[in-house]
C-alpha positions in Angstrom: 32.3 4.2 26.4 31.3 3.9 23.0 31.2 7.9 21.0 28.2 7.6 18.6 28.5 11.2 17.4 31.3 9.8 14.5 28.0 7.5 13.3 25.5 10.2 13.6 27.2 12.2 11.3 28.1 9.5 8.8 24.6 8.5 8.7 23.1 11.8 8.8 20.6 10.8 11.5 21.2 12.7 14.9 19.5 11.3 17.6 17.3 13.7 20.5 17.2 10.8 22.6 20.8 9.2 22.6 19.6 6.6 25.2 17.8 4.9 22.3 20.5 5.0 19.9 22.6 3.5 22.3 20.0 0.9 23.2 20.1 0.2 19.7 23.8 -1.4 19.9 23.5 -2.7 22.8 23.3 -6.8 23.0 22.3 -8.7 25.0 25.3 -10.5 26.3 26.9 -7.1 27.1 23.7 -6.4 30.0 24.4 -10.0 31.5 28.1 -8.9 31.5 27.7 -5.2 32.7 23.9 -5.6 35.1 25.3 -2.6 37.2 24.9 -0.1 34.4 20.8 -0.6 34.2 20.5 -0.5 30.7 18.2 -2.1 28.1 19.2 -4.5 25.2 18.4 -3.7 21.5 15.8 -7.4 21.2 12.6 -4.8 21.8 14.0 -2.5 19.2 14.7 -5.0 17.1 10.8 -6.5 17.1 9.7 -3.1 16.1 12.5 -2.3 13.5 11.6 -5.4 11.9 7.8 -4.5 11.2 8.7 -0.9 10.4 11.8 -2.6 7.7 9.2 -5.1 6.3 6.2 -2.5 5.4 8.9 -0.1 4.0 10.3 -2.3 1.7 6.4 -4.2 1.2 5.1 -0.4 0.2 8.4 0.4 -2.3 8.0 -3.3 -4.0 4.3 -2.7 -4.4 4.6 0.2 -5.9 7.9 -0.8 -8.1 6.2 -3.8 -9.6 2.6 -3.3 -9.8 2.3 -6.2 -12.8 4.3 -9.0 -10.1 2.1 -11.5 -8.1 1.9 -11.7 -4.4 4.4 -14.6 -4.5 6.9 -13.0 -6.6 6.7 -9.8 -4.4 6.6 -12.2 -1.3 9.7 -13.9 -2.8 11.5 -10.2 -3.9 11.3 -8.6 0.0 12.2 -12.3 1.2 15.9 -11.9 -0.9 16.3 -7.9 0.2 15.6 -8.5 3.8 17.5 -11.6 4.9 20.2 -11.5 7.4 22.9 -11.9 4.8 22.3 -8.8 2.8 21.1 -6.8 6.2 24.1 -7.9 8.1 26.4 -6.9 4.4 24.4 -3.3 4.8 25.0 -3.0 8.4 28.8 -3.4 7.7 28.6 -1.2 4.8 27.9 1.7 7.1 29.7 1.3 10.2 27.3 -0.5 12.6 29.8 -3.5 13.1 32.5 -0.7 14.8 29.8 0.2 17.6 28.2 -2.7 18.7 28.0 -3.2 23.0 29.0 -6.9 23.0 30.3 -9.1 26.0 33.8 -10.0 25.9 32.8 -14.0 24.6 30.9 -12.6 21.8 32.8 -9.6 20.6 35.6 -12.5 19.7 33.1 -14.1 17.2 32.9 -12.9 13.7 31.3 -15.6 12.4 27.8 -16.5 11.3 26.8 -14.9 14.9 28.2 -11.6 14.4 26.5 -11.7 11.3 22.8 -12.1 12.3 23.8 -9.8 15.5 24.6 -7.2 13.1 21.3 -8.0 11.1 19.3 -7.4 14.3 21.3 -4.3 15.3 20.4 -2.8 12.1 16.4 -3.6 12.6 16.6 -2.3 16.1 18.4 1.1 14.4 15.5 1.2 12.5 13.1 0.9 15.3 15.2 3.6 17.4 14.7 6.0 14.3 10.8 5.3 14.1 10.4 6.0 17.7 12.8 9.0 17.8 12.0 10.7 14.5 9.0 8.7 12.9 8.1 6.6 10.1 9.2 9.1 6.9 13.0 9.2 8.5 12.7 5.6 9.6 11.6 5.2 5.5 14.3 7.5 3.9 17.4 5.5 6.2 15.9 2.1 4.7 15.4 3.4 1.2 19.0 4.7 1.1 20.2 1.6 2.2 18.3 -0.7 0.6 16.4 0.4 -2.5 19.2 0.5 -5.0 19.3 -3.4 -4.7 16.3 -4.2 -5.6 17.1 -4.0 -9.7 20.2 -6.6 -9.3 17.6 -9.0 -7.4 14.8 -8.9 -9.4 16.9 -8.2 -12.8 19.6 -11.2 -12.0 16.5 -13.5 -10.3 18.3 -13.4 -7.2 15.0 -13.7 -5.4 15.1 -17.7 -6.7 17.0 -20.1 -4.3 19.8 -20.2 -6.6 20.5 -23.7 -5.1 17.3 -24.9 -7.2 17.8 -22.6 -9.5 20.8 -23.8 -11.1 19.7 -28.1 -10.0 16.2 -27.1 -12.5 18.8 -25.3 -15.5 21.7 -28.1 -14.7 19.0 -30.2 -15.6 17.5 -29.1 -18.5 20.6 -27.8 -20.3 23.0 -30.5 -19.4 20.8 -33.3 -18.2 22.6 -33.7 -15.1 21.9 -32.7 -11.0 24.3 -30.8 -9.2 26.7 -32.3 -6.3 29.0 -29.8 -3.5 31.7 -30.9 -2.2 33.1 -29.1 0.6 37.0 -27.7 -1.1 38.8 -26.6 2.0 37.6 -25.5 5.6 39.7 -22.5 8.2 39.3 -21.4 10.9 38.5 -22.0 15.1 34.9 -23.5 15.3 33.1 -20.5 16.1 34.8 -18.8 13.1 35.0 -21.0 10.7 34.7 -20.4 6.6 34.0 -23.0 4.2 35.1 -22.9 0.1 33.1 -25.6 -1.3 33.1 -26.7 -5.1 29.4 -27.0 -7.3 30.0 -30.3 -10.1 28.3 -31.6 -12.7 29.3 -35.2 -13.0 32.9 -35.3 -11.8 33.6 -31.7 -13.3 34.3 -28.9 -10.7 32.3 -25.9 -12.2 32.8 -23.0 -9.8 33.2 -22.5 -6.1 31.6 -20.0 -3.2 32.9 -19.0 -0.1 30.9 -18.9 3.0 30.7 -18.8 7.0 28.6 -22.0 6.2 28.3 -25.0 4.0 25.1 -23.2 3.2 25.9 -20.0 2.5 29.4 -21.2 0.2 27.0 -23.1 -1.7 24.6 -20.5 -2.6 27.2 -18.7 -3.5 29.0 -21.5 -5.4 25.4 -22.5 -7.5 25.6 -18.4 -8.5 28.9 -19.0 -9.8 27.7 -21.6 -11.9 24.9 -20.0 -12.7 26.9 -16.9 -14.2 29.3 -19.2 -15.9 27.1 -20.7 -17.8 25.0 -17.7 -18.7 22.2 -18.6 -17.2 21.4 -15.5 -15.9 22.8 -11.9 -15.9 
């Protein structure tokens, strides 16, 4: 059995009720594997945790940015709550160590493990509301989130950088933007992709990814810092 006491102290938050910090963890492929143990997977938690994360960060952004239009603000909580930067945040303070997983699924730590640890960290969230209440649920997502917000909004992270750097591509060097996939490892259900961002036959920059997507967000960033077109 899983010791959460290590993660309570890490994160500062000790639980009265343990049962719903365990809950929290707990997927749902490790209740089909383990039925005899009568426990409850983390998917209700995870539906609150998500409401209480998304008027958190709508109330900070709000506030932040009182001059920015509903879109823009729309567009700003859209890039600081998606599951690549949730799932990044869920690593970055131990979730990924104490996740309940069935045998199958604790093998992949690919683009699954990564929205699992996404909705492990809402349904953390959700197991804080309802343990301790809305100001500690607030704090835990203001220390974990808040001090991103500059880079996004600063480095117009919140654009699709995809378009982004097709619409300055364009108007800077009067060409579109092609990706071609560089290299590809791993099984299928880990698999990681490096694919290459031209402009005519020119290989600009590359991005790494556990997608085609994902490596080429990351490779039209690249491009887009090469070329200075943003911060």
């Amino acid at each position: 059995m899983i010791n959460f006491s290590e993660f309570e102290k890490k994160t500062g938050i000790v639980f009265n009720n343990k049962n719903l910090l365990t809950q929290a963890f707990t997927h749902r492929s490790y209740i089909n594997e383990n039925p005899a143990l009568g426990r409850s997977h983390n998917e209700r938690l995870e539906f609150l945790g998500d409401a209480v994360l998304e008027l958190v960060i709508t109330d900070y952004l709000y506030k932040k940015y009182p001059d920015s239009t509903e879109g823009e603000l729309t567009s700003y909580r859209a890039a600081l709550v998606n599951a690549v930067i949730i799932s990044e945040v869920a690593s970055e303070c131990g979730m990924n160590e104490y996740l309940l997983l069935s045998k199958g699924e604790s093998k992949d730590t690919g683009k699954a493990r990564q929205y699992i640890l996404a909705n492990t960290f809402e349904a953390f969230v959700g197991a804080i509301y309802l343990d301790q209440g809305y100001d500690a649920a607030a704090a835990f997502i203001g220390e974990m989130l808040f001090h991103r917000t500059n880079a996004i909004v600063s480095q117009k992270l919140w654009r699709d950088s995809k378009s982004l750097v097709q619409e300055m591509a364009q108007e800077h060097e009067n060409v579109t933007p092609s990706y071609k996939v560089i290299s590809e490892a791993g099984p299928d259900h880990d698999k990681h992709f490096n694919v290459g961002i031209y402009f005519h036959d020119k290989l600009i920059a590359s991005g790494k990814g556990k997608s085609k997507q994902e490596a080429e967000q990351k490779a039209a960033l690249e491009a887009l810092k090469i070329n200075k077109w943003i911060d």
